[in-house]
C-alpha positions as CSV (number, residue, x, y, z in Angstrom):
1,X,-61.8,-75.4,5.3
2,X,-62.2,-75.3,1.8
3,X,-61.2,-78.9,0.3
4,X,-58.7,-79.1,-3.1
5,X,-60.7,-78.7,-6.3
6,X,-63.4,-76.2,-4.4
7,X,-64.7,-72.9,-5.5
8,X,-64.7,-69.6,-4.2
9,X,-67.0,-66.6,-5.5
10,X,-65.7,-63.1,-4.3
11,X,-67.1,-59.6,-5.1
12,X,-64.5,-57.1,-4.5
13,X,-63.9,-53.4,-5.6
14,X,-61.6,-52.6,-8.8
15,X,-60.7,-49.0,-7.6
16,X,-56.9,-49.0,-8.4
17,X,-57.6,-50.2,-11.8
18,X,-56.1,-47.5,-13.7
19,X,-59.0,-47.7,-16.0
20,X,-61.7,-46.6,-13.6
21,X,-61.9,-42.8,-13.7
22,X,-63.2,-41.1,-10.7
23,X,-64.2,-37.4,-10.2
24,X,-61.7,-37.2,-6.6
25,X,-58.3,-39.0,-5.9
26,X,-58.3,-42.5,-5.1
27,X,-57.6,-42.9,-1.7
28,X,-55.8,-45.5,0.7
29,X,-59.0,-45.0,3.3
30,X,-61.7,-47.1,1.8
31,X,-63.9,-44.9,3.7
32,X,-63.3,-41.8,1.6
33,X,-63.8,-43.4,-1.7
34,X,-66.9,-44.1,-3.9
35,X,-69.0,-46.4,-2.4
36,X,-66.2,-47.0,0.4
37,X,-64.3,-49.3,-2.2
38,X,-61.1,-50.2,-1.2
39,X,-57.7,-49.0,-3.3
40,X,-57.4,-52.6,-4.9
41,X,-57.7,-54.2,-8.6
42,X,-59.0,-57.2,-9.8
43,X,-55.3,-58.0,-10.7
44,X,-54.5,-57.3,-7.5
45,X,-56.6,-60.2,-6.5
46,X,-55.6,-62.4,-9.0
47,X,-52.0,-62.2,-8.0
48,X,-52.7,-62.6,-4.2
49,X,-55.1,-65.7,-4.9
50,X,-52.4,-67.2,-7.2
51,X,-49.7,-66.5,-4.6
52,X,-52.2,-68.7,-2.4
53,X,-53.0,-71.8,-3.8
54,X,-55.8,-70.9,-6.4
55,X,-56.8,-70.4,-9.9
56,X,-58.5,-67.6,-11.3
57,X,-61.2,-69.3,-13.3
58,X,-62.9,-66.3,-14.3
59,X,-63.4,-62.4,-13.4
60,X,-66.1,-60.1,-14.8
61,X,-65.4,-56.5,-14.4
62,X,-69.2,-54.9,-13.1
63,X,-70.4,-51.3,-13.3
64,X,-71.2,-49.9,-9.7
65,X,-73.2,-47.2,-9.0
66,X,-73.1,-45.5,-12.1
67,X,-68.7,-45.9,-12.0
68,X,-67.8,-48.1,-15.2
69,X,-65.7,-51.4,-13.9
70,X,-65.6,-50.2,-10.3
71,X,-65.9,-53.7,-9.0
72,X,-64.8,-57.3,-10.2
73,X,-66.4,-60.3,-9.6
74,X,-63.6,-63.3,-9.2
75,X,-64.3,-66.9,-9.5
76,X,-61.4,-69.0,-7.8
77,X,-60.6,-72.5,-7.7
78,X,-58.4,-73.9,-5.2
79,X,-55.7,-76.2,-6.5
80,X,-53.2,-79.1,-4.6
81,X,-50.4,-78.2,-3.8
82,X,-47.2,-79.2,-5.7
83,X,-44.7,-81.3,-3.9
84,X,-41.7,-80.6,-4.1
């Protein structure tokens, strides 16, 4: 388990990003996509890790496989949760 305060590095595809222009359709099934990314953003990720008790700390957008920003790499802090 991952204490308070610890990091988490996580490479994950930027397909949805409305930025990243493809030659097909984007599709649902990762395995019919570019280099079987699947259909999510790097602010996709950043709202589900937020939802989930961490921090972005930092996201670089990476060129894959000749596809500008196709992936994102996200550094993630986890943070205490609040009392309420």
């Amino acid at each position: 388990m991952l204490k308070n305060g610890g990091y988490v590095l996580i490479h994950h595809s930027n397909l949805a990003n409305d930025a990243v222009k493809i030659q097909s359709e984007k599709s649902e099934r990762w395995n019919e996509n570019p280099h079987a990314r699947s259909l999510i953003s790097a602010e996709d990720v950043k709202y589900i890790s937020e939802k989930h008790g961490f921090a972005v700390v930092e996201q670089c957008l990476v060129d894959w496989g000749g596809i500008l920003n196709l992936d994102c790499i996200t550094l993630l802090k986890k943070q205490p949760k609040s009392k309420r």
